[in-house]
C-alpha positions, 0 to 999 in steps of 0.5 A, spaced: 472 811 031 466 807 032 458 807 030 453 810 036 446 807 037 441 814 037 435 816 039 431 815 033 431 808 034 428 808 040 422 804 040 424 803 033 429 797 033 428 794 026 434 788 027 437 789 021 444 792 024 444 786 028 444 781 021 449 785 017 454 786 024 460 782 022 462 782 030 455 781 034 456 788 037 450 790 036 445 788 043 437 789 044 435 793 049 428 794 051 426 800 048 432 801 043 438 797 040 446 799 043 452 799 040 458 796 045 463 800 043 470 796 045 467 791 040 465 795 033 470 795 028 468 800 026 466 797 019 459 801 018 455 795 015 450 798 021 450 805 018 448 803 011 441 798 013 438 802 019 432 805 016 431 810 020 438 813 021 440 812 028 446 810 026 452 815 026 459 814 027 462 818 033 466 823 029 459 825 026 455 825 032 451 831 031 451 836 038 444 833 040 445 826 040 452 826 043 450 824 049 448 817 046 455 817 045 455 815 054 448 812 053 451 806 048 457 805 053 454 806 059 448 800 057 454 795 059 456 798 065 455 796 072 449 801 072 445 798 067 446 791 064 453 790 067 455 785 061 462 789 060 465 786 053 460 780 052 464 777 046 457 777 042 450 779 041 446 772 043 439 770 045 442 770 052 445 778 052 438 781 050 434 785 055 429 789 056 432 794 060 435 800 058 439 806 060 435 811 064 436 817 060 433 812 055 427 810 061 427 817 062 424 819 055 419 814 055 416 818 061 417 824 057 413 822 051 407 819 056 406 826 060 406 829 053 401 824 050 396 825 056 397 833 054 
């Protein structure tokens, strides 16, 4: 079982998970902080200091938030950063690039505020 990253950190991104993350896990995005999967040891010192409850783990993921299960894999693929398993969250493994449903939510919220 490993921490997934969700929504409500988007344009959040508090830190306080990288500080307390024992494997350097936890990555900057543009918008919003990312957990790399094969890295979390599943410890949850993450869960318990994220002030505005974005973090979950995978097994309680609720139905719609679950695409961020991909979203958080997928940060480190090909598509979007293409760091793979970095070994380490560092000044050089941050970025202001995010997943494009992540992107694409921030277009959302600009047509919506221009309603």
């Amino acid at each position: 079982m490993v921490y997934v990253i969700a929504s409500t950190c988007i344009d959040v991104k508090d830190g306080a998970c990288q500080d307390v993350c024992p494997v350097e896990c936890i990555y900057e995005g543009g918008r919003m902080m990312y957990i790399q999967p094969a890295e979390c040891i599943s410890c949850g010192l993450c869960l318990s200091v994220c002030p505005v409850d974005a973090i979950w783990s995978e097994d309680d993921l609720p139905p719609h938030e679950q695409k961020f299960l991909s979203i958080n894999a997928e940060f480190f693929g090909p598509s979007v950063t293409g760091w793979g398993q970095p070994g380490g969250a560092s000044a050089h493994y941050r970025t202001d690039k995010d997943h494009p449903e992540v992107e694409s939510r921030k277009e959302e919220l600009a047509a919506h505020a221009g309603s």
